[in-house]
VOGU-3710 file (C-alpha; in Angstrom, 3 decimals, decimal comma):
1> xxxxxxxxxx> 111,574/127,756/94,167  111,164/123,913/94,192  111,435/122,647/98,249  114,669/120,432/98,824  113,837/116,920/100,133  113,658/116,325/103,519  116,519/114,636/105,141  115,497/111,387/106,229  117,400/109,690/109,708  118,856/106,468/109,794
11> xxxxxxxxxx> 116,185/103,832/109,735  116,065/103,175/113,549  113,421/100,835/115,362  111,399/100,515/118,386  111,275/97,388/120,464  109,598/96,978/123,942  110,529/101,171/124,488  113,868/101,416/123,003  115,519/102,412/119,766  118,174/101,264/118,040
21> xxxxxxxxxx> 119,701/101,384/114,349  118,083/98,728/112,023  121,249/97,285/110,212  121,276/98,882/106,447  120,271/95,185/104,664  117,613/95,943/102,700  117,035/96,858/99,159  118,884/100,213/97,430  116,199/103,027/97,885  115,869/106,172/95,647
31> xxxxxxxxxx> 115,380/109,696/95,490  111,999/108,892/93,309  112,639/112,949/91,705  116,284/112,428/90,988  116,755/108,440/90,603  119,895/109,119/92,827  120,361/106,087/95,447  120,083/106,549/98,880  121,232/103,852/100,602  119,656/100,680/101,465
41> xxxxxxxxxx> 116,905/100,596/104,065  116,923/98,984/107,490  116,080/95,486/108,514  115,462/94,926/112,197  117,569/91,417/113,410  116,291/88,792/114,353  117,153/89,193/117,847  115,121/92,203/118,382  112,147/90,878/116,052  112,015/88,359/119,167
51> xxxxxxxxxx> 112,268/90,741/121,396  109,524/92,020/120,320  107,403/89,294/120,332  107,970/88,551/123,850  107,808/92,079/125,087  104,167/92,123/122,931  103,282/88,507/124,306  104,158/90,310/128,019  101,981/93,138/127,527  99,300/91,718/126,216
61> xxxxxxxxxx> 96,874/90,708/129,431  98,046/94,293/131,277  97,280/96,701/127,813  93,909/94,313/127,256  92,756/94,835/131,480  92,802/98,921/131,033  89,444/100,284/130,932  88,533/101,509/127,963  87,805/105,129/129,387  91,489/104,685/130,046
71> xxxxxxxxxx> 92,705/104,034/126,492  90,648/106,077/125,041  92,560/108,940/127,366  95,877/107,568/125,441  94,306/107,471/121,883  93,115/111,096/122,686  96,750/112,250/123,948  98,643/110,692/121,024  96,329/112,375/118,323  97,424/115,479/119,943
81> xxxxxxxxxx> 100,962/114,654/120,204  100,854/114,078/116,052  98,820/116,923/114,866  102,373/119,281/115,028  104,305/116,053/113,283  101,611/115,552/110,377  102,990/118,014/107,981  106,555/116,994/108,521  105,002/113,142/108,250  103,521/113,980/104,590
91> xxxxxxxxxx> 106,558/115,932/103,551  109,045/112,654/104,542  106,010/110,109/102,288  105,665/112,285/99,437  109,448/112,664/99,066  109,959/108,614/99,845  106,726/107,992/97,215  106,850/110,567/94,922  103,126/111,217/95,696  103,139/114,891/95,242
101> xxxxxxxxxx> 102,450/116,787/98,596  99,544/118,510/97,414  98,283/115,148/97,768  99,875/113,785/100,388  98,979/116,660/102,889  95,282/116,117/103,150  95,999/112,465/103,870  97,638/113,606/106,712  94,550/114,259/108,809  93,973/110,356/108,972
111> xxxxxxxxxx> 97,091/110,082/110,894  96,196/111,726/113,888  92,171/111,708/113,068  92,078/107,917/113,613  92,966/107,818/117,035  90,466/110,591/117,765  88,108/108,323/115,732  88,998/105,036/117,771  88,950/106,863/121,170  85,494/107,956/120,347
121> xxxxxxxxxx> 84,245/104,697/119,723  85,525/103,693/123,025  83,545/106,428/124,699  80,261/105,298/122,724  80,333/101,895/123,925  81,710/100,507/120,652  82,986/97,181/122,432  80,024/96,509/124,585  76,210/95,448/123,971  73,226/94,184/125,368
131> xxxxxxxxxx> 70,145/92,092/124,732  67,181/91,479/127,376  65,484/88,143/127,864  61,906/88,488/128,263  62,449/88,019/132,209  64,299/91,513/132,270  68,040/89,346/132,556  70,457/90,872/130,781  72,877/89,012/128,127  76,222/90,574/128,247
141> xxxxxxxxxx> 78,288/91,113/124,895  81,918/92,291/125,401  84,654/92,350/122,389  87,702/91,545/123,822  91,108/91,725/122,459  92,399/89,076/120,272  95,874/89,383/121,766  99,477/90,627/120,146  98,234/92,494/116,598  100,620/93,154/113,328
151> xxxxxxxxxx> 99,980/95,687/111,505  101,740/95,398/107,955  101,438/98,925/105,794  102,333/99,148/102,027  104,281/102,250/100,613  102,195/104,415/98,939  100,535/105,775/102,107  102,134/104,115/104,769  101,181/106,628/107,999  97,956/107,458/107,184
161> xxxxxxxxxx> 97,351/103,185/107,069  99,630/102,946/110,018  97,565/105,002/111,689  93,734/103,324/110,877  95,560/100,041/111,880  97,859/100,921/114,895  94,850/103,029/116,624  92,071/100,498/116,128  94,262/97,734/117,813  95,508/99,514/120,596
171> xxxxxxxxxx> 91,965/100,747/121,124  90,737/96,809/120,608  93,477/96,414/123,596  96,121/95,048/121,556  99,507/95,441/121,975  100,224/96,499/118,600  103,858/95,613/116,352  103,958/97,854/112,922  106,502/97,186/110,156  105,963/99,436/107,106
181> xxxxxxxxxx> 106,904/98,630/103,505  111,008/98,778/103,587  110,695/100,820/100,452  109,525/104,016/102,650  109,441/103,359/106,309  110,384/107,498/107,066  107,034/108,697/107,628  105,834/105,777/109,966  109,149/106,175/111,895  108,457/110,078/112,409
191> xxxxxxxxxx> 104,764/108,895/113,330  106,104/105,916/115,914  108,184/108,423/117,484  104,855/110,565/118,650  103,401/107,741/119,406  105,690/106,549/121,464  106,542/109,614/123,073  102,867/109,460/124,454  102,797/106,458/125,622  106,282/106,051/127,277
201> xxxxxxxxxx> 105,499/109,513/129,492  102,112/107,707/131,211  104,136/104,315/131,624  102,656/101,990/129,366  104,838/99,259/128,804  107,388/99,358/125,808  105,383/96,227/124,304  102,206/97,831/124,159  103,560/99,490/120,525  106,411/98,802/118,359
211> xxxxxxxxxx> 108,043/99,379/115,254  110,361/96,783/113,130  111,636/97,511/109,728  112,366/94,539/107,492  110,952/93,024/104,021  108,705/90,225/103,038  111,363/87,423/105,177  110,586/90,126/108,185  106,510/89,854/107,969  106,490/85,717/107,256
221> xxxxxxxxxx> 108,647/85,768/110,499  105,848/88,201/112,074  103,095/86,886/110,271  103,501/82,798/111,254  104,831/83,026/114,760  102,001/81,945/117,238  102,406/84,973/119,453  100,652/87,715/116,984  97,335/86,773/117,496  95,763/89,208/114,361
231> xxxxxxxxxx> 97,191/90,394/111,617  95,967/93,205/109,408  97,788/93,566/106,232  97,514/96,059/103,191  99,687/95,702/100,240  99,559/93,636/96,897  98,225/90,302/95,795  100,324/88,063/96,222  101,870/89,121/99,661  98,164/88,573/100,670
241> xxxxxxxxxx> 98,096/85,407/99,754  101,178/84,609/101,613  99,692/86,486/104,449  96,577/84,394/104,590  98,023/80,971/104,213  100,253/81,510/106,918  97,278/83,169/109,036  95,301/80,376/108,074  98,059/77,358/109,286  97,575/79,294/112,862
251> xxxxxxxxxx> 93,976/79,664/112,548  94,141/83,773/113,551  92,136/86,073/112,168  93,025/88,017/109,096  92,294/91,163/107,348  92,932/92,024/104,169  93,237/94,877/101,484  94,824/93,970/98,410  94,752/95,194/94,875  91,755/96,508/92,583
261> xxxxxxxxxx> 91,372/96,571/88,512  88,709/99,262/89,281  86,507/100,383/86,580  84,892/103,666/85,460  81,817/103,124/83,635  80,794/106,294/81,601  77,148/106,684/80,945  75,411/107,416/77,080  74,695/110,902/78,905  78,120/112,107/80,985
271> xxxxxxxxxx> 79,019/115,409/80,525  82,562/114,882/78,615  84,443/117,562/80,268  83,584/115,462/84,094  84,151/112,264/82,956  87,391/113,553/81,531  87,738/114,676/84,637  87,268/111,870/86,933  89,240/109,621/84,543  92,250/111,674/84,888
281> xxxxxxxxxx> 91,413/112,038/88,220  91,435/108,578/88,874  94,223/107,601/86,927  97,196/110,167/88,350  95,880/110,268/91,946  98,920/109,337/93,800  101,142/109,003/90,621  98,312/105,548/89,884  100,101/104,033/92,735  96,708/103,549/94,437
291> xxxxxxxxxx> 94,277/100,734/94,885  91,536/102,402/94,186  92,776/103,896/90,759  91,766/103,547/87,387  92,147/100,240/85,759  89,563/99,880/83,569  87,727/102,976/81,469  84,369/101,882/80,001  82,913/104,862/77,151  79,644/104,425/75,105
301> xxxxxxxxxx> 81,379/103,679/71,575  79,758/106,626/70,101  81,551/108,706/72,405  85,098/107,345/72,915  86,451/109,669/70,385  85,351/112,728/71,945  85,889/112,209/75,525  89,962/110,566/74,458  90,215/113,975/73,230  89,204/115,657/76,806
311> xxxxxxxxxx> 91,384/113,748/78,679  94,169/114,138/76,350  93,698/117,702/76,629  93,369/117,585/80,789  96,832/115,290/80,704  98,844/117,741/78,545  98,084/120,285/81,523  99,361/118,758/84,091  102,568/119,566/85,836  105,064/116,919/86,581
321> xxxxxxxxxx> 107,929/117,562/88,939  109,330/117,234/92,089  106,765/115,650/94,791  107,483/117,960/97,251  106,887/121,621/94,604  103,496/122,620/95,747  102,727/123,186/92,010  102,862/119,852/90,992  100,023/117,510/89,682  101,981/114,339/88,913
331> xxxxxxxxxx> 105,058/112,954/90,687  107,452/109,813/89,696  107,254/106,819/90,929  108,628/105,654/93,950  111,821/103,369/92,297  112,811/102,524/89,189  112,516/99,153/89,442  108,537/99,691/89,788  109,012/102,030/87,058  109,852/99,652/85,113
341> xxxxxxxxxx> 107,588/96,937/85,979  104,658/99,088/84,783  106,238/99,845/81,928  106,521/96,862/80,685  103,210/95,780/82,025  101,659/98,892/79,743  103,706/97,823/76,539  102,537/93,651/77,283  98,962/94,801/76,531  99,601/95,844/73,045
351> xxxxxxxxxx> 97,308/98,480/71,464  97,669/102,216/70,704  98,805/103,967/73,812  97,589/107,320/74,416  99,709/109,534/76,637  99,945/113,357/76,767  101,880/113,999/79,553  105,170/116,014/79,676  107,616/114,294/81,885  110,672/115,128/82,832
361> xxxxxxxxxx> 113,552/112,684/81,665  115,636/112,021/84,761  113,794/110,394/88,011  111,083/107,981/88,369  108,343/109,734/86,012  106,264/107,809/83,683  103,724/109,387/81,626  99,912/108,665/82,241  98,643/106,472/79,718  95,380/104,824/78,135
371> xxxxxxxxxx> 95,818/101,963/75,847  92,993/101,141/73,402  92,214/98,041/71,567  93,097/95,729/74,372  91,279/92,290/74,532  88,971/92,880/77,999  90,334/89,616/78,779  93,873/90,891/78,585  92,875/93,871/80,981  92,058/91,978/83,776
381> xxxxxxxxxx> 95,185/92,673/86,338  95,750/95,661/88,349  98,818/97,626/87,307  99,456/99,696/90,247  100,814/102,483/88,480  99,362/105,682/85,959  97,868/103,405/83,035  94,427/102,003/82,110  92,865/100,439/79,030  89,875/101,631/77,390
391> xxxxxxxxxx> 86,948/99,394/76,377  83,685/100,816/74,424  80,437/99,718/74,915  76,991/99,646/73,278  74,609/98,922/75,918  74,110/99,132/79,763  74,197/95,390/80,411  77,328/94,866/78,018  79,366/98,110/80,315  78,703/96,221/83,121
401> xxxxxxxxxx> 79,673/93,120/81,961  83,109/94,647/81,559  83,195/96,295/84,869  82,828/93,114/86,664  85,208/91,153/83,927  87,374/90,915/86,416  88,418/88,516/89,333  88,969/92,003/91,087  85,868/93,610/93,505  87,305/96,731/94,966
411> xxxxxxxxxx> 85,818/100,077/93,757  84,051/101,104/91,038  83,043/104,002/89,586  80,439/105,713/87,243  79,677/108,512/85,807  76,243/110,077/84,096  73,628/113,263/83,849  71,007/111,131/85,184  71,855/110,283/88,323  69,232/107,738/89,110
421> xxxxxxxxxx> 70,097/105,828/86,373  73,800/106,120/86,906  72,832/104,643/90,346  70,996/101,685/89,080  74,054/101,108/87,063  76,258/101,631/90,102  74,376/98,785/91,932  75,098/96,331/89,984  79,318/97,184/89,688  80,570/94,053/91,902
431> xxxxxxxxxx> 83,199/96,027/94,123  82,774/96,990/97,659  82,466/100,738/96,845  80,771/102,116/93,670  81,416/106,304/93,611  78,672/108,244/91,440  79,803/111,404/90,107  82,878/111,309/92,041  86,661/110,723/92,213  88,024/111,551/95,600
441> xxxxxxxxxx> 90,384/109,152/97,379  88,133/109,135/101,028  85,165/106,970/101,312  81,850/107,774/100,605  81,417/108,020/104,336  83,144/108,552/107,311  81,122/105,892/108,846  80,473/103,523/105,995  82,072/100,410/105,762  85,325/99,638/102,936
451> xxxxxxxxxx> 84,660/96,068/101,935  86,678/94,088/99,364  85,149/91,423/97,137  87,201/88,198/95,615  90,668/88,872/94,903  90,608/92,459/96,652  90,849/91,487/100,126  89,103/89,592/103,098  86,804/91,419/105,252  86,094/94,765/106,022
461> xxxxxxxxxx> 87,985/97,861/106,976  86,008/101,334/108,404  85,827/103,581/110,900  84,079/100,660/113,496  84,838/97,755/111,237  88,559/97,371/111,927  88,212/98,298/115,582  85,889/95,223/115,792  88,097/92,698/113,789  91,005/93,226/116,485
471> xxxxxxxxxx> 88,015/91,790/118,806  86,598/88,850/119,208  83,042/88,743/121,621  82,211/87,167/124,363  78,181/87,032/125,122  77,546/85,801/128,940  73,954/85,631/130,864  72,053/83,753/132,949  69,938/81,129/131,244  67,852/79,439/133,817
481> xxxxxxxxx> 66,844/76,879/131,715  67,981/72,714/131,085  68,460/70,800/128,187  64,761/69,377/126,707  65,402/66,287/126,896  66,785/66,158/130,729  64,468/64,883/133,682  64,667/65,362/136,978  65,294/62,506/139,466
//
């Protein structure tokens, strides 16, 4: 029996501790299984959106003068408050995405995981150091809290980014304003309801976290008005770009996770049956609507026939259907009109297309697909969606040459028998991440930074590293000491 989709309420949003409808002014959304429209999303006025800019601008210098013991007591209470709500969470995303919920399940323990996380850096001293002069003074280094923080989250995980974002600001001791993609703002709704729960019950003010719904017009309007002080945005391209330049006008910091053309680079000696693996892997993880997905697969030449055929074989198994069937492997995608755009994209590159796939025909589905005989030069954009181009090689130096053919520096990936020498491979793939042997959407540590290099982004997400970009330090001491040139009367 295939589960029914969840029913989702009104888009409604939260602004300095109340909530109220967000007028239905957005774009037509869709049942991503069905194609059936249902209704257009919210957009928060422009009344409230300045409401909540002064209720974050008011909260700021109270939420930033709690000790950190003390926030870290809040981060701690609203992880517990969202551990019941993270299976309904996933269940609302993967029917808004299409993601299917096999996948979208395990992503649920980031939602209430990262405010454990941030609380715990709290309680280690994560916002505090110390140097010694050789007299035994101490130099003080405190981060302190840039001020009002937006948090801008894409659709195809939007709690689970929410979450890493929303945690590590209020932790920072930012007041924190979070507007989701308008294309599936359910699951951070559901989520901003815990949290708010939590924080309205040990009176924190109603500016300390908020929620607006609105498009691209709504996060200009955020993003440019001198009051948000950070702004941490995930999404495409060329909203990051927008994002910066306006960041960059007001001279606030910026963080930034954009898009990826990521390549897979499978070595002379891969086993065929787990590099067919990770390539399908990589390629249908979250229906390809993924940053980190497949964009580019790089085979020894002598091999490309054989290892086409294992992946061929691995796509005809899988199971599309609807996201929320626990026996489905690939869902749609989450509109048509994205649908389309990838389609397109995948017939612009030309080639033979290889796709295996059974899809059914009504919905959002598209079939995975690899296209072959594309110009590496043509292959150079992400496509944000279940298709890749293939590209043979003949020697090490010429497979990484096409892995970093790109103005893209994301992830990478290889794969090889030998791993030492898929390693010395792996260190010279020009992405932030390189993956050895491996194909799983969390990081290679919990710990380890996420970088982004050229196009991909601008700075650094991870566990510590977007806790510390809501900061900014401040280093006092005594010095004792004049200038070398003074002299004394």
């Amino acid at each position: 029996m295939t589960p029914s989709t969840p029913v989702t309420a009104p888009h409604r949003d939260l602004v300095d501790g109340e909530w109220a409808d967000a007028p239905a002014a957005g774009p037509v959304l869709e049942d991503p299984a069905t194609g059936a429209e249902t209704g257009p999303a919210g957009i928060t006025g422009e009344a409230r959106v300045e409401r909540a800019l002064a209720a974050a601008e008011a909260a700021a210098g109270g939420w930033a003068a709690r000790p950190a013991a003390e926030r870290a007591d809040l981060l701690d209470a609203v992880a517990a408050a969202l551990e019941p709500a993270v299976a309904e969470i996933a269940a609302l995303e993967a029917a808004a995405t299409g993601v299917p919920i096999r996948q979208a399940a395990p992503l649920g323990m980031i939602v209430s995981g990262s405010f454990r996380l941030a609380a715990e850096q709290l309680r280690g001293g994560g916002l505090e150091a110390a140097f010694a002069h050789p007299d035994g003074r101490a130099v003080e280094v405190r981060r302190l809290p840039w001020g009002p923080a937006l948090c801008l989250v894409p659709w195809n995980a939007p709690a689970p980014m929410a979450a890493h974002k929303v945690a590590n600001a209020l932790a920072a001791g930012c007041p924190a304003i979070l507007k989701p993609s308008e294309y599936a703002p359910a699951g951070c709704q559901r989520f901003a309801e815990a949290v708010a729960e939590v924080l309205a019950a040990r009176d924190v003010p109603g500016g300390v976290f908020q929620l607006v719904h609105g498009d691209g017009r709504t996060g200009a309007r955020l993003t440019g008005d001198p009051r948000v002080r950070a702004v941490s945005f995930t999404g495409g391209a060329a909203g990051g770009r927008s994002v910066a330049a306006a960041c960059a006008a007001g001279l606030k910091p910026v963080q930034l996770e954009l898009g990826g053309c990521n390549p897979l680079i499978v070595m002379p000696d891969a086993d065929a049956d787990r590099a067919a693996r990770a390539a399908v892997d990589l390629l249908t993880t979250l229906n390809g609507q993924w940053c980190r997905a497949l964009g580019r697969l790089i085979v020894p030449e002598a091999a490309q026939g054989a290892l086409l055929d294992a992946i061929g074989a691995r796509l005809a198994a899988l199971r599309a259907g609807p996201p929320l069937d626990e026996d489905t492997d690939l869902g749609p995608l989450v509109h048509s009109r994205h649908r389309d755009r990838v389609a397109a994209r995948r017939d612009a590159l030309g080639g033979r297309v290889l796709s295996a796939t059974k899809v059914p025909d009504r919905g959002n589905y598209l079939a995975p697909a690899l296209v072959t005989g594309v110009d590496p030069r043509d292959a150079a954009e992400e496509i944000f969606g279940p298709v890749a181009t293939v590209h043979p090689y003949r020697t090490p130096d010429e497979a990484v040459a096409l892995a970093n053919g790109t103005a893209y520096g994301l992830e990478g990936y290889v794969v090889g028998s030998d791993e030492g020498a898929a390693l010395a491979v792996a260190r010279r793939v020009r992405a932030g991440e390189v993956k050895v042997n491996g194909s799983s959407v969390m990081s290679l540590h919990l710990y380890a930074p996420r970088p982004a290099w050229g196009a991909s982004g601008l700075g650094e997400e991870g566990t510590a590293e977007t806790l510390r970009f809501f900061t900014n330090p401040r280093v006092v001491g005594v010095e004792d000491g004049f200038a070398l040139h003074s002299r004394e009367a």
